[in-house]
Backbone bond lengths (Angstrom), bond angles and torsions (degrees), N, CA, C in turn:
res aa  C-N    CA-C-N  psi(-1)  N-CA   C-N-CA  omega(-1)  CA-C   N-CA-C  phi
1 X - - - 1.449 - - 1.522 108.81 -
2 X 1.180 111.43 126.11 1.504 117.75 -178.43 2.221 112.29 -73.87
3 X 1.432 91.07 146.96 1.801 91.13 178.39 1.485 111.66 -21.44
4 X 1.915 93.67 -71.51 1.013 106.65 -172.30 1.563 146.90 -28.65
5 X 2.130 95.59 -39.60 1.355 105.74 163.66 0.961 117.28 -89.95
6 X 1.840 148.17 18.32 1.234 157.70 177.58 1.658 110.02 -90.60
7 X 1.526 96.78 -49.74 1.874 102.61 -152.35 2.070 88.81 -97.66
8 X 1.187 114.90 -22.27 1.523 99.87 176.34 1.550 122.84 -65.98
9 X 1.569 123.03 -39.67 1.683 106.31 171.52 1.956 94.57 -71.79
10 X 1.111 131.22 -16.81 1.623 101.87 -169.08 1.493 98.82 -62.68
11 X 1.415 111.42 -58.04 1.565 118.48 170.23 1.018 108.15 -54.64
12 X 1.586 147.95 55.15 1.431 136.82 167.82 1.338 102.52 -143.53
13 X 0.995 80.50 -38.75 1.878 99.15 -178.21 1.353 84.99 -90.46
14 X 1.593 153.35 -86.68 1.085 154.25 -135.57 2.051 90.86 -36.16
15 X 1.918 103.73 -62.91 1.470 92.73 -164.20 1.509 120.79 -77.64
16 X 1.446 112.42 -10.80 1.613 124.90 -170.11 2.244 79.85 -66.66
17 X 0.871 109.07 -52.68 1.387 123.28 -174.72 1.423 115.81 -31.79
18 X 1.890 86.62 -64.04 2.038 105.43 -179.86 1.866 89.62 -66.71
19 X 0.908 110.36 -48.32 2.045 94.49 -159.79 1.802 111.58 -72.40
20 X 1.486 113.81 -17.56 1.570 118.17 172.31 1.962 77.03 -82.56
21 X 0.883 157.53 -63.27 1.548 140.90 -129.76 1.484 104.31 -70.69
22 X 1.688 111.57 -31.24 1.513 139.61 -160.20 1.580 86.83 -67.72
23 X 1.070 108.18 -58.96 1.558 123.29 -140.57 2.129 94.42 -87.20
24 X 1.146 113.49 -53.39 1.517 123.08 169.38 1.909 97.54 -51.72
25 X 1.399 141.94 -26.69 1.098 150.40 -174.65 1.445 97.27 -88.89
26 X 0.886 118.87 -43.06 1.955 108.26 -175.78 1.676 84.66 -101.98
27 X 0.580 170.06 -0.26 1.703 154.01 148.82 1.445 121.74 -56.33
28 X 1.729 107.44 -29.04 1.112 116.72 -155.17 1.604 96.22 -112.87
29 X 1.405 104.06 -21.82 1.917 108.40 170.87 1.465 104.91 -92.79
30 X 1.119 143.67 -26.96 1.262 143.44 169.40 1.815 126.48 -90.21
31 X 1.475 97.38 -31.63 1.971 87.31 172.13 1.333 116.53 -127.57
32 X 1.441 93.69 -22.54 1.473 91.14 163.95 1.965 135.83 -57.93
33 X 1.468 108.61 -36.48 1.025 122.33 -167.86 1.475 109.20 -53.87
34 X 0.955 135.91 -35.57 1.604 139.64 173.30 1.613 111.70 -84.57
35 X 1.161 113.87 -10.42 1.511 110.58 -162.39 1.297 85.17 -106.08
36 X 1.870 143.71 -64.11 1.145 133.44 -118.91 2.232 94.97 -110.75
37 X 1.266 125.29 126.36 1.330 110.94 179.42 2.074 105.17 -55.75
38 X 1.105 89.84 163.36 1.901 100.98 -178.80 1.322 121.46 -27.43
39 X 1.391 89.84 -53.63 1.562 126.93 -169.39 1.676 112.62 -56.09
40 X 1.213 119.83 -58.24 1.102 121.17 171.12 1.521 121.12 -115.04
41 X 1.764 112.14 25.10 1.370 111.26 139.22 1.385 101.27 -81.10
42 X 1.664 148.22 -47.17 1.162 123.79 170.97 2.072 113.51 -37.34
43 X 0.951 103.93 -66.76 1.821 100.71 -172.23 1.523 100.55 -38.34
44 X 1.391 136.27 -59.10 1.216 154.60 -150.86 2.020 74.49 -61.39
45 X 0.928 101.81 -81.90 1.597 97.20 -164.02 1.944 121.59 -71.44
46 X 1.000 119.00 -0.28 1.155 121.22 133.10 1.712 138.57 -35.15
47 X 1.927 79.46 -66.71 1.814 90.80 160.10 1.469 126.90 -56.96
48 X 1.138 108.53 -38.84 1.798 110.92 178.19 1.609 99.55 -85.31
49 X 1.006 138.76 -30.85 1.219 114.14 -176.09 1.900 109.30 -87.34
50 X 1.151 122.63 -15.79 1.394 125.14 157.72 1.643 98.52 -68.13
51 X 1.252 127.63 -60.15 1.161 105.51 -167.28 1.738 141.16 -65.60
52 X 1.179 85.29 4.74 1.785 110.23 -176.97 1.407 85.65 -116.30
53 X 1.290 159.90 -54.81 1.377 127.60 -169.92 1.763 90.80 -60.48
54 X 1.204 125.54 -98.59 0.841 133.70 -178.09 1.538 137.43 9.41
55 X 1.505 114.73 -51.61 1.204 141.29 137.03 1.653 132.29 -31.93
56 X 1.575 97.01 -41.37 1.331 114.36 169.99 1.544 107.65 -66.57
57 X 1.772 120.12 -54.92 0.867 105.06 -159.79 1.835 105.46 -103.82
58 X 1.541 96.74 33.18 1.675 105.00 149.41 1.590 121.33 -85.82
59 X 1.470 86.43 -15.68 2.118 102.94 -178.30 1.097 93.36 -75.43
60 X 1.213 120.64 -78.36 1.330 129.19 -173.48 1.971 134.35 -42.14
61 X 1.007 97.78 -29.93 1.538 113.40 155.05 1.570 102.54 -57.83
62 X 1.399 104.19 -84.74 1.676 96.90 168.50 0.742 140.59 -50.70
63 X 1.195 127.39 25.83 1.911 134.67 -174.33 2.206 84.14 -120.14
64 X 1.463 72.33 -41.43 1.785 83.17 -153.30 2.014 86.81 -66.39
65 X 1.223 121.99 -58.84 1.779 102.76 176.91 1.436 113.76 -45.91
66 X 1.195 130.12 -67.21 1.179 116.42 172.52 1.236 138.65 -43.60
67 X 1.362 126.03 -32.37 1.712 109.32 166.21 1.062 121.62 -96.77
68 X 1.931 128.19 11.20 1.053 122.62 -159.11 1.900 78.12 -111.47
69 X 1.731 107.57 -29.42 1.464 106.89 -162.25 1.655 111.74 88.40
70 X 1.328 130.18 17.41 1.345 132.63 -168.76 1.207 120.81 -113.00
71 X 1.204 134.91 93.98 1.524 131.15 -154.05 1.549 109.73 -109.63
72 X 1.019 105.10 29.31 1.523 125.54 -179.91 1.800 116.86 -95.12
73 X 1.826 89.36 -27.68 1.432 117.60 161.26 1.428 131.08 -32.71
74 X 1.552 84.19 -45.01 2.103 103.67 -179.07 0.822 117.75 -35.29
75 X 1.743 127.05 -47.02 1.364 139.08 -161.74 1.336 111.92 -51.70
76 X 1.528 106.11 -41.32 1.444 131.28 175.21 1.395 129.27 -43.59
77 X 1.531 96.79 -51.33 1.470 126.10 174.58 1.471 102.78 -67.00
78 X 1.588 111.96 -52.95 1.448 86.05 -164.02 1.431 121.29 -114.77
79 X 1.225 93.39 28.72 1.585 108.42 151.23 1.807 113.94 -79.24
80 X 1.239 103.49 -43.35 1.603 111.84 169.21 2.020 106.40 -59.89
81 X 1.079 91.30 -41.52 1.850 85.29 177.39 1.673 96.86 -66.36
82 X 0.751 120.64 -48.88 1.764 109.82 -170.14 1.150 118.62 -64.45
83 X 1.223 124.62 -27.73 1.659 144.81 156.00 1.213 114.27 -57.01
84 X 1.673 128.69 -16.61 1.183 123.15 -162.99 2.009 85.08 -109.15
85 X 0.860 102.02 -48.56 1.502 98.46 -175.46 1.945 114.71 -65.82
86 X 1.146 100.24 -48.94 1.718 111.58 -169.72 1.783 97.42 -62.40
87 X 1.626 108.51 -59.95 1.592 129.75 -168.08 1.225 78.04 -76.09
88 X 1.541 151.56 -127.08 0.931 125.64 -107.90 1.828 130.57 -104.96
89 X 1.432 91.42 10.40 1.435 133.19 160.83 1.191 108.77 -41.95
90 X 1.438 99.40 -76.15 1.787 117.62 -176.34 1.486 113.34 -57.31
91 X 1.710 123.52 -36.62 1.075 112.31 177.36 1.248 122.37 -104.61
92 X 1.390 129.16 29.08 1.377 143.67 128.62 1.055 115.13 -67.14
93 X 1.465 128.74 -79.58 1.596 121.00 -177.60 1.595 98.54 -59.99
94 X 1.327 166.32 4.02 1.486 141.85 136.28 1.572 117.14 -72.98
95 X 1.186 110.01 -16.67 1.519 113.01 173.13 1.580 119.76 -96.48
96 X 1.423 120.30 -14.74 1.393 124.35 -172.03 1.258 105.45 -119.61
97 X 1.457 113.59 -23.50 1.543 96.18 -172.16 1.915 90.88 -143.71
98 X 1.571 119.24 37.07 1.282 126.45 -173.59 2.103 108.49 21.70
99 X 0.544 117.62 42.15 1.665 135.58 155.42 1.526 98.44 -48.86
100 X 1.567 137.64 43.68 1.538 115.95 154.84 1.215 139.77 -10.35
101 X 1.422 93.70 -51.60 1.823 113.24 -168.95 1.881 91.42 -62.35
102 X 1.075 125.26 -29.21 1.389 110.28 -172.64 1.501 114.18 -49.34
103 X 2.031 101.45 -46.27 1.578 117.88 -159.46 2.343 112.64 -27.96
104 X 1.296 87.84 -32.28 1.858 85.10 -176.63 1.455 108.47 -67.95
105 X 1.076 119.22 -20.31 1.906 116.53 -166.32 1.255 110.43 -98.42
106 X 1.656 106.28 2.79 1.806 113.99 171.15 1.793 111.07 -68.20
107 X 0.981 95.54 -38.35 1.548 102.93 -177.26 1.324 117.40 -85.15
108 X 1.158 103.49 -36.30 1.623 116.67 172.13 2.020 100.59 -48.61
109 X 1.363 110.31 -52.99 1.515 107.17 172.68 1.000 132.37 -82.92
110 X 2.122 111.06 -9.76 1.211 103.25 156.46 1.787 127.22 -68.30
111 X 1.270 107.37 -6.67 1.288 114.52 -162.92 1.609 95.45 -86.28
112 X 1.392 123.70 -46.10 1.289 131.40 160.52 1.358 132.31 -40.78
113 X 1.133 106.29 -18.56 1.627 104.28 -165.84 1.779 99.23 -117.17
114 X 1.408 121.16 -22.09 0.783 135.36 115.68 1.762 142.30 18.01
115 X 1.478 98.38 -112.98 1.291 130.58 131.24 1.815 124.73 4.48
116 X 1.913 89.46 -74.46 1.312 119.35 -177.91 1.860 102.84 -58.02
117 X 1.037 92.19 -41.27 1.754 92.43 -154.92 2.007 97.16 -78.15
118 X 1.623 92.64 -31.61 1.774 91.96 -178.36 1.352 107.56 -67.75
119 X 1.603 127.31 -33.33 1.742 120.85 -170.49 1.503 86.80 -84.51
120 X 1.331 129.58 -43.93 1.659 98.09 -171.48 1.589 115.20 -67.75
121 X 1.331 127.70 -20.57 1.187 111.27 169.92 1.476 122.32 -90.91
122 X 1.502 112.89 10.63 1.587 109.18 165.77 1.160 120.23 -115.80
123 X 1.976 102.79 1.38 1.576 104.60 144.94 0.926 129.44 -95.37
124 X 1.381 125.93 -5.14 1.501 122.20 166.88 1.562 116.90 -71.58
125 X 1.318 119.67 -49.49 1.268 137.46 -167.27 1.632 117.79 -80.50
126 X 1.424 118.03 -17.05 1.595 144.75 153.31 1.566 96.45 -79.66
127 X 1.239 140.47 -41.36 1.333 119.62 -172.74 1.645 125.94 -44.70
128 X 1.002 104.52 140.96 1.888 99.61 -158.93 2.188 90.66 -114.78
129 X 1.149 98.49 146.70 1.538 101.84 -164.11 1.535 117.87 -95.53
């Protein structure tokens, strides 16, 4: 499989990611605020603000396979996708629809996102020129 078809869904998903994070971010400052108690309007926006960093650095993986040509990168990416669903997955459905049972799979994506950020910086910094 060539780069090219590797690093384009990370970047697809990376921005479909940032523009749902945008939009879950003004949902949660505009209708949420009367609906959700303090407590888990903080969680609620936790999730969107992980999910827009996060997102970012699903772009950025894909910026980074493509000019480096390294599609080994992915791992990176989609360790950050699993972080986006598990991490901030779980604390949407516990904040919107009180889903408790989610609370264990928060960490599970913190470990992912995590993860993500340690292999991209020990593939960047291992990259040989």
């Amino acid at each position: 499989m060539s780069t090219n078809a590797t690093y384009r869904p990370i970047l697809a998903v990376g921005s479909l990611m940032a523009g749902l994070g945008v939009a879950a971010g003004a949902f949660g400052a505009h209708m949420l605020k009367s609906t959700l108690d303090p407590a888990m309007l903080a969680v609620y926006d936790t999730a969107a603000r992980y999910q827009l960093f996060h997102a970012i650095g699903m772009v950025l993986v894909g910026l980074a396979m493509k000019q480096l040509d390294d599609r080994t990168l992915a791992t990176a990416g989609w360790l950050f996708a699993a972080g986006l669903v598990l991490f901030c997955g779980s604390l949407y459905g516990m904040a919107l629809f009180g889903l408790k049972w989610l609370g264990p799979l928060t960490p599970l994506g913190g470990l992912a996102f995590i993860a993500g950020w340690m292999l991209f910086a020990w593939k960047i910094w291992r990259r040989r020129t």
